[in-house]
C-alpha positions in Angstrom: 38.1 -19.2 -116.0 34.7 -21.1 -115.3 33.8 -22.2 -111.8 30.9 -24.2 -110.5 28.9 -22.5 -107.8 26.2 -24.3 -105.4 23.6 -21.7 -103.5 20.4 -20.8 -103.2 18.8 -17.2 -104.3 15.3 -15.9 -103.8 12.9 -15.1 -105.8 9.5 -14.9 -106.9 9.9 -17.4 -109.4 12.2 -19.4 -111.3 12.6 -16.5 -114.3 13.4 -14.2 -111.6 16.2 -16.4 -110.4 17.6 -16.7 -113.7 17.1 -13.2 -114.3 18.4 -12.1 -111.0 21.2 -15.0 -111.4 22.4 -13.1 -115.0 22.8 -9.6 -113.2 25.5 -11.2 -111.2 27.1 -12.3 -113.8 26.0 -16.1 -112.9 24.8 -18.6 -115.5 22.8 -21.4 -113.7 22.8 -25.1 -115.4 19.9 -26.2 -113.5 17.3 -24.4 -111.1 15.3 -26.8 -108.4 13.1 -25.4 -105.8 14.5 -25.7 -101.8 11.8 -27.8 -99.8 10.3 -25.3 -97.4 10.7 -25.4 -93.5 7.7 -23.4 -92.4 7.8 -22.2 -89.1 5.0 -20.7 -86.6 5.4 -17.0 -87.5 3.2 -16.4 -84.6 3.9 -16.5 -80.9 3.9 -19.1 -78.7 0.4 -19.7 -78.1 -0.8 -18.7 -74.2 -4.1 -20.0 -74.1 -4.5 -23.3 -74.8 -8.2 -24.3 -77.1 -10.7 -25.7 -74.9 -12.0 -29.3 -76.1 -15.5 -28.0 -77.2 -13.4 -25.3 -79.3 -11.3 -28.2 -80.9 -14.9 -30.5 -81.1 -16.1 -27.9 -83.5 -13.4 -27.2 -85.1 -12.9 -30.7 -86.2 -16.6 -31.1 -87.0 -16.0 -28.0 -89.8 -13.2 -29.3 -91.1 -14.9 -33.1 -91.7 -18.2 -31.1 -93.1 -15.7 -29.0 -95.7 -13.8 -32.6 -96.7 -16.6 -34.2 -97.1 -18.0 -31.2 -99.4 -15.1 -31.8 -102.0 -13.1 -28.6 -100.3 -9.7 -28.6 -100.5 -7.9 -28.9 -97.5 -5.8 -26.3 -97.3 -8.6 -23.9 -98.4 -11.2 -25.8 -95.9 -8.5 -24.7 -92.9 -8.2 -21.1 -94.4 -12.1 -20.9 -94.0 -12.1 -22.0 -90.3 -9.7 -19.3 -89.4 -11.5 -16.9 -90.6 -15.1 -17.8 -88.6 -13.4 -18.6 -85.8 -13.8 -16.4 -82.9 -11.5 -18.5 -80.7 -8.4 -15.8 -81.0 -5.5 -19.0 -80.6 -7.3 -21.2 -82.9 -7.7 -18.9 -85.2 -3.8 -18.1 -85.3 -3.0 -21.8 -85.1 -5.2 -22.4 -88.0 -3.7 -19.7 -90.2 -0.2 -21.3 -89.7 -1.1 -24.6 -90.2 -3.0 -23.4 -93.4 -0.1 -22.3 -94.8 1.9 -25.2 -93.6 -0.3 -27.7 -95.5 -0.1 -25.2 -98.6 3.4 -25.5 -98.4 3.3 -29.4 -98.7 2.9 -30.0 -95.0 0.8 -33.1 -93.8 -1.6 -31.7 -91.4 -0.5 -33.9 -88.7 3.0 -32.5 -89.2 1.2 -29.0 -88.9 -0.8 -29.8 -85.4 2.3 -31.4 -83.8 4.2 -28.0 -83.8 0.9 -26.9 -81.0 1.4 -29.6 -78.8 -0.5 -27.7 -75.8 -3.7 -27.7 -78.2 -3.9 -30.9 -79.5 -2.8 -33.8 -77.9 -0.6 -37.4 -78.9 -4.4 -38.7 -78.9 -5.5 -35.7 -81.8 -2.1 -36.5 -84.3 -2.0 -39.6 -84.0 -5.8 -39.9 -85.0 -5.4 -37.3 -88.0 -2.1 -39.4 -89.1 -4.3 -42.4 -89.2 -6.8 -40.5 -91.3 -4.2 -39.3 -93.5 -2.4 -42.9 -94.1 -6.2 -44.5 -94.5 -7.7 -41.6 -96.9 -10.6 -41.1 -94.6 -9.3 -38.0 -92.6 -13.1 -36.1 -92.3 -14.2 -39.5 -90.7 -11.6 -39.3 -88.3 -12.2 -35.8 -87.7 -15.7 -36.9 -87.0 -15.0 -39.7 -84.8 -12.4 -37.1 -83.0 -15.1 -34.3 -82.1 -17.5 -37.2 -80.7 -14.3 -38.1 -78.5 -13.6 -34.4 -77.7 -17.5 -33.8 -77.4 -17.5 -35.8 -74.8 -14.2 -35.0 -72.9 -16.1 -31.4 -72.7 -19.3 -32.7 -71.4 -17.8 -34.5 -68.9 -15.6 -31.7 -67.4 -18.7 -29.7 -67.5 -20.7 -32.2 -65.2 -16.9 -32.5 -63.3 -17.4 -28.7 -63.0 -20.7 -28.3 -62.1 -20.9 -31.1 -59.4 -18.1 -28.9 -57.5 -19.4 -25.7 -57.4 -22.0 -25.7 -54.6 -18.9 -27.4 -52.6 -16.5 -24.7 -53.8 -18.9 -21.8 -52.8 -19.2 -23.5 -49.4 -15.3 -23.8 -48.8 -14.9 -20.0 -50.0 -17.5 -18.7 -47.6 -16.2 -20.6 -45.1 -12.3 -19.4 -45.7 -13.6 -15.9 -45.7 -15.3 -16.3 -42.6 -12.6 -17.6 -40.9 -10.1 -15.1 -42.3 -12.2 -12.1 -41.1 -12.6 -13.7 -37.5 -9.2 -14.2 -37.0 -8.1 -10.9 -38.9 -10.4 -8.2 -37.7 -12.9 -9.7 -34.7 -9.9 -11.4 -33.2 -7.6 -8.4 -32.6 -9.9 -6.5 -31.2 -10.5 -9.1 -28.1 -7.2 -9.5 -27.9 -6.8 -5.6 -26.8 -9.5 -6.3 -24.3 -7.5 -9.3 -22.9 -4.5 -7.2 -23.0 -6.0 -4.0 -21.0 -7.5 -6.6 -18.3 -4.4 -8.7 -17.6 -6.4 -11.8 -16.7 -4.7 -15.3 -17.5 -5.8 -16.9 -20.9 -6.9 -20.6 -21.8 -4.7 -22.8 -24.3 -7.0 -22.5 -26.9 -7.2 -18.6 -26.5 -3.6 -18.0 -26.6 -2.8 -20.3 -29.5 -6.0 -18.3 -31.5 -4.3 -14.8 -30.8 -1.0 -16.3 -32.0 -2.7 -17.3 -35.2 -4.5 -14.1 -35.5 -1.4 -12.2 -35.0 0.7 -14.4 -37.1 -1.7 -14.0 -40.6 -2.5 -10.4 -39.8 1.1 -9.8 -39.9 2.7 -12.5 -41.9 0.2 -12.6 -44.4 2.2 -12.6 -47.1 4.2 -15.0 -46.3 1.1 -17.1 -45.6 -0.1 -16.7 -49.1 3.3 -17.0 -50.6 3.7 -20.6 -49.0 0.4 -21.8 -49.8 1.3 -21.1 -53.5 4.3 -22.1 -53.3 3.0 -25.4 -51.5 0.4 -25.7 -54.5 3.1 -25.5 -56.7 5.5 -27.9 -55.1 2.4 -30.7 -54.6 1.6 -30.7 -58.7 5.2 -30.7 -60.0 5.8 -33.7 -57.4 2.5 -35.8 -58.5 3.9 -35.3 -61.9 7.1 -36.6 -61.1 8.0 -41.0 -60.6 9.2 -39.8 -56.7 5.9 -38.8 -55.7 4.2 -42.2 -57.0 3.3 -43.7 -53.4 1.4 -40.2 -53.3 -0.6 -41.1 -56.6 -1.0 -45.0 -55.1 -2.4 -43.5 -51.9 -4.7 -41.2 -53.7 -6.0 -43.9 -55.5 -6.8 -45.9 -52.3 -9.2 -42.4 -51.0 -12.5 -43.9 -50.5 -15.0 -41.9 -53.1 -12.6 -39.5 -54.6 -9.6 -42.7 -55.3 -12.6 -45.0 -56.8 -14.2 -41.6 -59.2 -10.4 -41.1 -60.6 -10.0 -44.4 -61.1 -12.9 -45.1 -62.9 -12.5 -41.9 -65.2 -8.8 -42.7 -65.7 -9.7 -46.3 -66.8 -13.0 -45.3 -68.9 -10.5 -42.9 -71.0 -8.0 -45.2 -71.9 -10.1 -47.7 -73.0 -12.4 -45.3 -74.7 -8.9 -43.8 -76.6 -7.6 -47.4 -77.1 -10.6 -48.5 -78.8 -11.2 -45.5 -81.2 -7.3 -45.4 -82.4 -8.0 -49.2 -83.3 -11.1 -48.5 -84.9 -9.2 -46.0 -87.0 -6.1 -48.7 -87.9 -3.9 -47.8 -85.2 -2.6 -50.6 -84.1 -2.7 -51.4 -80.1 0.6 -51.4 -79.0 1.0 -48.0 -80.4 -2.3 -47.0 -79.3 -1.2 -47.7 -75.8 1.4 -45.6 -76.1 -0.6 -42.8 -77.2 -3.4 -43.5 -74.9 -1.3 -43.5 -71.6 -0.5 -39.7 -71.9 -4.2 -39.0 -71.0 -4.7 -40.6 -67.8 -4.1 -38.5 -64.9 -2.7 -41.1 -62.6 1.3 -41.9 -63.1 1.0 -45.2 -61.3 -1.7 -45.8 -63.9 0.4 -44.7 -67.1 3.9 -46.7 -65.7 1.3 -50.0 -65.4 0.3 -48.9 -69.2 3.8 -49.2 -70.2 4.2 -52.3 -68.9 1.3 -53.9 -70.4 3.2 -52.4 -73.5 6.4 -54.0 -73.0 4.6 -57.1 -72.1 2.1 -57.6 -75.5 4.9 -56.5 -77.4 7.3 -59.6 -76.2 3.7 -62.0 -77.0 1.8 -61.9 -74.5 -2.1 -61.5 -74.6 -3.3 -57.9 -73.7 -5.8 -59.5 -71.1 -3.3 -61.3 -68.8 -0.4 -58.6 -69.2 -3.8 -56.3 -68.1 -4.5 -58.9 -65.4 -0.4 -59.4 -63.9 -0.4 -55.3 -63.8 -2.6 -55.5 -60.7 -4.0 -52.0 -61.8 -7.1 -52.7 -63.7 -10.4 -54.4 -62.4 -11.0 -57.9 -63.2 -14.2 -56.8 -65.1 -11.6 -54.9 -67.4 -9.2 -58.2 -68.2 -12.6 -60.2 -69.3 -13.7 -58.1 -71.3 -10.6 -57.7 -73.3 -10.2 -61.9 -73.2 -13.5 -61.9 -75.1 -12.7 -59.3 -77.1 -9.1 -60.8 -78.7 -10.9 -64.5 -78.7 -14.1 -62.8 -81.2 -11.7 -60.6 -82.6 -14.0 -57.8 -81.5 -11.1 -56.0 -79.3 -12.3 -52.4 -80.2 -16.1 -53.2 -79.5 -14.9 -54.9 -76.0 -13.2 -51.4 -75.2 -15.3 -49.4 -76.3 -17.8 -51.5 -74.1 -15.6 -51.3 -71.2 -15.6 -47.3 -71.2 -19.4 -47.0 -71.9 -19.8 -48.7 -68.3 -17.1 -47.1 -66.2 -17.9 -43.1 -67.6 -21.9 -44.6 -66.2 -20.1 -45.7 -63.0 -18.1 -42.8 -62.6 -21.0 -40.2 -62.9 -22.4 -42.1 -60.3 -19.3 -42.3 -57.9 -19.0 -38.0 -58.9 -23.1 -37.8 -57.3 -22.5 -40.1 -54.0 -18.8 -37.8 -53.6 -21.1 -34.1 -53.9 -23.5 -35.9 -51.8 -21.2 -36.6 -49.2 -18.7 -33.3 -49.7 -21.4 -30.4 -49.1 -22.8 -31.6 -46.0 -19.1 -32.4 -44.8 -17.6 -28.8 -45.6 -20.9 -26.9 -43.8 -20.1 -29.1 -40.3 -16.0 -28.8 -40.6 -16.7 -24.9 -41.7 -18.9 -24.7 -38.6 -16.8 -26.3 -36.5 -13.5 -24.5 -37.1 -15.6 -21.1 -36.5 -17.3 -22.9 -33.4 -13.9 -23.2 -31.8 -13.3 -19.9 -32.6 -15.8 -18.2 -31.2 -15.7 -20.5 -27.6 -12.1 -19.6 -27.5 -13.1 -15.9 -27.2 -15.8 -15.9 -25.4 -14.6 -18.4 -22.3 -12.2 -15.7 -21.5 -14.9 -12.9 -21.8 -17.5 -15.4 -19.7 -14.6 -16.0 -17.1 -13.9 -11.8 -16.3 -17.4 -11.6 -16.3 -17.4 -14.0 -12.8 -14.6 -12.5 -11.4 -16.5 -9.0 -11.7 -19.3 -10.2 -10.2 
């Protein structure tokens, strides 16, 4: 008696199947090949690819398209000159992926620490449009200059940082090593003690002690602060940081001059807005920022014009709203934005040099004069036995 059978076997090849199928005593009437599901075969990636990394990665890859390369074969090649160790496994997978009939915007989503909603979307765009190595271009001038402007970010901070290190480890060793030993002094002499003295040897006492606990809580503080700003409960926290004179107006400026900057090369690339919103809010840093974004979302989506949903949010400058009113009446949105982030990443360098300007000299007199008031609080007492000698 005959009965019909439904599996799948592997093999090499669809002889071998049949062969294989035969041995078993199995006849097949037809053979068709099962769509592959590829999966990461590598871990999950630790160390997430810097945006120069991705920059030049996506410049290779629009140099090998444009070259005729295939591109499968044109992502093979990058992993192997690669030296970044993450991007070189992501590569290999997504190579494979893409060999396997995988879009490659389908093979980058599965990395979603490594390249952002802004990155897929872009490539998906490319893909739909048949220009995907002009995207890629367009993408590592975007990324290009995400990394140069961390760098400046980066650089501008460190003669502040190396101020505020010094200073903690000055103030550390005071209160952990030249501290305890006047205490033993004020100890052996039995002489009554300012305020300000006592509450020092407390301090002293409690970090050389408790200095663990100290450290734990500050981490554990650290902690609590960033998954709070991320959260909607902490938005009067993100409003207020906003309103900080210098540092409130530099992340302002920054947040605003990448979302138009992202809004206006998904457009150029035939995104269209509303989804490029979308996209666009997940790289602003302020959440009061990103819920306004959605708004403006819902808002054009119902009919609205971009501008006055932009102006009713409350969260954007007035110069921001013109612009974009010109740009829908010309039909030149994407210049407008692009024009719009060209002038806020000038302002915001500018707001990042008054901030330095105005940090370093603040940290060296607050430095000074937390280890001012540490050193008059032991040396009153020390002045004071000194009188009652004489």
């Amino acid at each position: 008696m005959l009965k019909r059978l439904d599996g799948t076997i592997e093999a090499e090849s669809e002889t071998a199947a049949i062969r294989q199928l035969g041995n078993l005593g199995v006849y097949p009437l037809t053979i068709t090949e099962a769509p592959v599901d590829h999966q990461p075969r590598v871990s999950p990636i630790r160390h997430c690819v810097s945006s120069r990394a991705l920059a030049d990665m996506s410049r290779q890859l629009a140099d090998l398209l444009n070259g005729g390369v295939p591109l499968a074969n044109a992502l093979s090649l990058i992993s192997q000159q690669t030296e970044h160790r993450a991007l070189r496994e992501v590569m290999t997978e997504v190579a494979l992926g893409v060999r396997d009939g995988q879009a490659l915007s389908e093979g980058l989503s599965r990395y979603p620490p490594n390249f952002s909603p802004l990155f897929i979307s872009m490539v998906k765009a490319g893909e739909a449009g048949g220009n995907l190595d002009a995207v890629l271009t367009r993408l590592a001038d975007v990324l290009d200059g995400e990394a140069e402007l961390k760098a400046k970010v980066a650089s501008a901070l460190v003669y502040p940082l190396v101020v505020l290190g010094i200073g903690l480890v000055t103030i550390v060793v005071l209160l952990t090593y030249v501290v305890p030993k006047l205490s033993t002094l004020f100890a052996e002499t039995g002489q009554s003690l300012p305020l300000s003295t006592r509450a020092l040897l407390a301090a002293s006492e409690s970090l050389s002690q408790w200095w663990w606990a100290w450290l734990g809580g500050i981490v554990i503080g650290l902690g609590g602060v960033r998954m709070g700003l991320a959260s909607t409960g902490w938005a009067f926290v993100d409003r207020l940081t906003w309103r900080m004179p210098l540092w409130g107006e530099l992340i302002r400026k920054l947040d605003v001059a990448r979302l138009t900057r992202n809004v206006g090369v998904m457009m150029g690339q035939g995104v269209p807005v509303l989804q490029a919103l979308d996209v666009a809010s997940t790289s602003v840093s302020s959440l009061s920022l990103r819920q306004a974004i959605l708004r403006v979302k819902e808002e054009t989506q119902e009919g609205k014009s971009l501008a006055h949903t932009l102006t009713l949010s409350g969260a954007f400058p007035a110069f921001v709203s013109s612009m974009v009113a010109i740009g829908e009446e010309s039909g030149t949105l994407e210049a407008a934005l692009l024009k719009i982030a060209a002038r806020y990443e000038r302002e915001a360098d500018q707001s990042m040099r008054l901030l330095v300007t105005v940090l370093e000299p603040t940290l060296i007199v607050a430095v000074g004069l937390i280890v001012m008031v540490i050193v008059i609080s032991m040396l009153v007492p020390i002045f004071q036995l000194g009188l009652v000698a004489q």
